[in-house]
C-alpha positions as CSV (number, residue, x, y, z in Angstrom):
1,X,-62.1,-30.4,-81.5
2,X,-61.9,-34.2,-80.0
3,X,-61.6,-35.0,-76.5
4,X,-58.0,-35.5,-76.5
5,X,-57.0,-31.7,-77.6
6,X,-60.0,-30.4,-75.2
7,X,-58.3,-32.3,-72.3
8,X,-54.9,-30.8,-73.1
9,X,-56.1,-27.5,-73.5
10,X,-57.9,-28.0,-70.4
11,X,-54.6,-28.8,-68.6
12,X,-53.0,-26.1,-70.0
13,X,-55.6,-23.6,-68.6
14,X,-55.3,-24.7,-65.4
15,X,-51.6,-24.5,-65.1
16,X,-51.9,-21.0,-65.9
17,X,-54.7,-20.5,-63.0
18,X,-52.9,-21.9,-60.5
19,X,-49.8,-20.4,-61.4
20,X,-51.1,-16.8,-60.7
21,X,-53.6,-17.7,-58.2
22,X,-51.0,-16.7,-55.1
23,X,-49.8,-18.9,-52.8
24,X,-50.0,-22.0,-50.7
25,X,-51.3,-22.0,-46.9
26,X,-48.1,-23.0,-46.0
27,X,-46.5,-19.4,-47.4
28,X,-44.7,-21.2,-50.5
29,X,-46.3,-20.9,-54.2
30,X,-46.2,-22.9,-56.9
31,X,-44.2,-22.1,-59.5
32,X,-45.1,-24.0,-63.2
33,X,-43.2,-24.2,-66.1
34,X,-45.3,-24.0,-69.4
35,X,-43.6,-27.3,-71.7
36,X,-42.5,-26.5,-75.5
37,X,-44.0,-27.7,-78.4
38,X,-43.8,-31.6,-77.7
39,X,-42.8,-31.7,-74.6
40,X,-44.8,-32.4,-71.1
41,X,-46.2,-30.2,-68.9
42,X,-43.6,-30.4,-65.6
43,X,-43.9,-28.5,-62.4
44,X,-41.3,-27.4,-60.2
45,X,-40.7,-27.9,-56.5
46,X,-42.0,-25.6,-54.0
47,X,-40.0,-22.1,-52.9
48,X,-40.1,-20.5,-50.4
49,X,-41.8,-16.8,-50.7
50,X,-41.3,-15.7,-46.9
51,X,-38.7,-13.6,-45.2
52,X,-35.1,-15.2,-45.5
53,X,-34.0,-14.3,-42.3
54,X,-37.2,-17.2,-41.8
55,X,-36.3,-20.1,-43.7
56,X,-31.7,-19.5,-43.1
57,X,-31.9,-18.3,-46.8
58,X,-29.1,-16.3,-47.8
59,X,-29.8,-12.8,-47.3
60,X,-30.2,-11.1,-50.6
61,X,-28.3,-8.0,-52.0
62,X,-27.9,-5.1,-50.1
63,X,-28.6,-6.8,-46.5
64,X,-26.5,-5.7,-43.7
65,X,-23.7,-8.6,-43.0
66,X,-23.4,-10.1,-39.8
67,X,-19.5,-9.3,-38.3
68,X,-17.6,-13.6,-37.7
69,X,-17.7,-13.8,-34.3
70,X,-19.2,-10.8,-33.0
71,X,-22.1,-12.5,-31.4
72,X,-25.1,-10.4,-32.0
73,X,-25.6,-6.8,-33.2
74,X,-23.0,-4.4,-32.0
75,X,-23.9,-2.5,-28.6
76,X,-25.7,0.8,-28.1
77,X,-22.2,2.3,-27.8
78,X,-21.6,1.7,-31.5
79,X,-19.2,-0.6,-30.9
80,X,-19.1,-4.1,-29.5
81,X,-15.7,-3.4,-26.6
82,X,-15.2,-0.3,-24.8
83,X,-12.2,1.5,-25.5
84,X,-11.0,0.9,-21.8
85,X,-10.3,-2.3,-22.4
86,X,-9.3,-2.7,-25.8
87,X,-5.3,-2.9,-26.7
88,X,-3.5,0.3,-27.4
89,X,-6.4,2.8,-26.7
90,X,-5.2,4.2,-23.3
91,X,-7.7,3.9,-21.5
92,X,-7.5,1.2,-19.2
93,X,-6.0,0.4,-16.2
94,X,-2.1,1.6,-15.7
95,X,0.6,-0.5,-14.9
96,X,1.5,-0.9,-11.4
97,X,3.8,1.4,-10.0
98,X,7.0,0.3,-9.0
99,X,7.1,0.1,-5.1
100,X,9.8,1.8,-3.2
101,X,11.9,0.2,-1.0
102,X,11.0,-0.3,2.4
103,X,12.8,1.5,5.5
104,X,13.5,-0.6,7.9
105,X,12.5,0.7,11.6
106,X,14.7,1.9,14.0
107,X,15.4,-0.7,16.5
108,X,16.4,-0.5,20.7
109,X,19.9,0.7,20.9
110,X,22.0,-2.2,21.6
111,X,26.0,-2.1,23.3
112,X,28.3,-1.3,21.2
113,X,26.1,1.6,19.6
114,X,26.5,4.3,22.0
115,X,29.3,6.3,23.6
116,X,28.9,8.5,26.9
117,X,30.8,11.4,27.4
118,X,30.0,14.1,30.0
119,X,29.7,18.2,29.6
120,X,30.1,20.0,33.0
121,X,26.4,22.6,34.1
122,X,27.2,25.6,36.0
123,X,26.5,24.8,40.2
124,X,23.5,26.9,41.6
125,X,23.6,27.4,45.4
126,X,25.1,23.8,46.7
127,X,23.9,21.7,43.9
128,X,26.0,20.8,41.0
129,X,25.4,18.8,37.7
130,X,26.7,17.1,34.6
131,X,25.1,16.4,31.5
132,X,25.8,13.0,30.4
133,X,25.8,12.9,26.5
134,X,24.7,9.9,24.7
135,X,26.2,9.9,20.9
136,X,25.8,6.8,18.1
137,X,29.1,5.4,17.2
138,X,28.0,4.5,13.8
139,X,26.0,5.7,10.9
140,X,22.8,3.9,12.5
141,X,20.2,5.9,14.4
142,X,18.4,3.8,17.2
143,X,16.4,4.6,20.8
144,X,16.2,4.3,24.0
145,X,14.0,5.1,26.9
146,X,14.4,5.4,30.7
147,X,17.1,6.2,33.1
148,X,20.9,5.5,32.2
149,X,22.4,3.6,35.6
150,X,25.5,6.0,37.1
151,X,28.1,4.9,40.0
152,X,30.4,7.6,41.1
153,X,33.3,7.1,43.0
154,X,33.8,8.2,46.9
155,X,36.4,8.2,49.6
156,X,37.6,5.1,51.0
157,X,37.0,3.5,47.4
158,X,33.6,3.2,48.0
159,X,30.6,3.8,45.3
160,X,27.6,5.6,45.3
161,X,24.7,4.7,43.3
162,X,22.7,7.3,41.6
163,X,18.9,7.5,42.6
164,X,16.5,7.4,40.1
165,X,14.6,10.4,39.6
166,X,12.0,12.6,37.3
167,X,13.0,15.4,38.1
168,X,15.5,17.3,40.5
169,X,17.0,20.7,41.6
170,X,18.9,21.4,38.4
171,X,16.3,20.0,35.6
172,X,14.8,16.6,35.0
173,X,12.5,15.2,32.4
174,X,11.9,18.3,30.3
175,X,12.4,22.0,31.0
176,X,8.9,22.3,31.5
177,X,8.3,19.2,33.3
178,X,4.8,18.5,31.0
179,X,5.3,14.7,30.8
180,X,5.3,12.1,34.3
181,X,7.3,9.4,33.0
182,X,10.1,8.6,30.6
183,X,9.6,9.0,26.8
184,X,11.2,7.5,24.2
185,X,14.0,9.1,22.4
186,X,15.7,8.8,18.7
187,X,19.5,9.0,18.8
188,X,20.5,10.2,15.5
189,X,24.0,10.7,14.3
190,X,25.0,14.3,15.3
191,X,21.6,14.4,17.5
192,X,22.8,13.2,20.5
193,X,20.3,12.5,23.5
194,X,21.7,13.8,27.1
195,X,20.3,13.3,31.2
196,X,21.5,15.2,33.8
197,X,23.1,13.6,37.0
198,X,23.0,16.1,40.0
199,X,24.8,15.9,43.7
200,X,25.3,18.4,46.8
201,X,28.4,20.1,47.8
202,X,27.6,19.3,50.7
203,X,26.2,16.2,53.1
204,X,23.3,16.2,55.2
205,X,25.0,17.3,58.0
206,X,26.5,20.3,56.5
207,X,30.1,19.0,55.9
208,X,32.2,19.3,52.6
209,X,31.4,16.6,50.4
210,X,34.3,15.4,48.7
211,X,35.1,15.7,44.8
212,X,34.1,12.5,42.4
213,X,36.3,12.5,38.9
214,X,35.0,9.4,37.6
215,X,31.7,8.5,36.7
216,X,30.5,4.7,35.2
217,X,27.6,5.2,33.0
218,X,25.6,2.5,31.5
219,X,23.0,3.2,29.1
220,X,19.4,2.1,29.4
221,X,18.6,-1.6,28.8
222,X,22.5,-2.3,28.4
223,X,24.7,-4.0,30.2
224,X,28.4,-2.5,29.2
225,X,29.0,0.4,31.3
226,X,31.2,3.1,30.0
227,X,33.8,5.2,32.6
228,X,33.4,8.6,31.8
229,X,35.8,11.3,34.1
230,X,34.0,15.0,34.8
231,X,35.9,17.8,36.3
232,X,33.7,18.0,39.5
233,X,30.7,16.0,40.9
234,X,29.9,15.4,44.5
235,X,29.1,12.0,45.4
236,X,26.5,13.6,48.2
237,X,22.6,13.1,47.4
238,X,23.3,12.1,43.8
239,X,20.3,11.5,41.4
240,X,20.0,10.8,38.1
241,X,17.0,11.6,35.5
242,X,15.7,10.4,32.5
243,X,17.6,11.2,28.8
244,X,15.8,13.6,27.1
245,X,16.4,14.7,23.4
């Protein structure tokens, strides 16, 4: 054998070393490609012998693929939204009820709203009363509180004004008298509110008070007073309490 075909076969032997001798320190082997007859020896570049996942390789057959857009693995749940809020699953929030319309308050009665009219109360001893009846002359409830103002008429064209009063000989606030002061009260149509206006038969000095027909009546907090006639009211120590329900 001459040096020449020593040398080659040399060459060849170590290719085949190296090619089986493992890899690199750098974790990529060398991979050699044993020449034909007549051609030379030519060794390839370097690949990589790692983990893809490593290097951004393509992962290989039968890898799990990675969901466009999803980010990440999917959550614990299985699933990467909760079925509250996805689209069509019925679980999420519910649409806003529709709100019902609003009821507007019942406001002061104003003129114009109520009508007076009076319903005689049986006398007891000297004392006799009327019940003044307070009724809505619409559709519209609305309330009022305190004491209605009442002028009845006396001899000589003169006028007595009522005295204001809680309470009295023939009733007063409530039949029980459990409240001090006047209370607000709801006039409803066909719930009329009422107060009782009370005078003696007689005066202070024991004479015959005379007979009052006509009564004006103004409501509480109004101004446009209403002449109502009753059958028979003394115009002698007259008082007037608050209107009740």
């Amino acid at each position: 054998m001459n040096r020449n075909t020593a040398s080659a076969a040399l060459l060849v032997a170590c290719a085949f070393v190296a090619a089986t001798a493992g890899c690199s320190a750098n974790g990529s082997g060398t991979l050699t490609v044993t020449p034909g007859p007549g051609a030379p020896a030519t060794v390839s570049s370097a690949v990589p012998t790692g983990n893809p996942s490593d290097s951004g390789a393509t992962p290989g057959p039968g890898s799990a693929p990675v969901s466009p857009g999803s980010g990440g693995s999917p959550d614990a749940g299985g699933s990467q939204a909760s079925g509250a809020d996805a689209p069509g699953a019925g679980g999420g929030s519910a649409a806003p009820a529709a709100s019902a319309p609003a009821v507007a308050p019942i406001a002061e009665c104003t003129n114009g709203q109520i009508r007076v009219r009076v319903e005689s109360m049986p006398p007891n001893k000297n004392h006799i009363g009327s019940a003044l009846i307070f009724e809505t002359t619409g559709d519209t409830s609305c309330w009022v509180i305190g004491f209605p103002g009442v002028d009845m008429w006396a001899p000589n064209n003169n006028w007595v004004h009522a005295e204001r009063s809680m309470k009295g000989f023939l009733g007063g606030t409530n039949p029980d008298f459990s409240y001090s002061a006047p209370q607000q009260v709801t006039i409803k149509p066909g719930q009329p509110a009422r107060a009782v206006v009370e005078g003696t038969t007689t005066t202070d000095a024991g004479l015959p008070c005379p007979v009052s027909h006509t009564l004006n009546v103004t409501p509480p907090d109004m101004t446009a007073t209403q002449p109502v006639e009753t059958g028979n009211m003394f115009p002698c120590n007259v008082l007037v309490h608050p209107i009740t329900s």
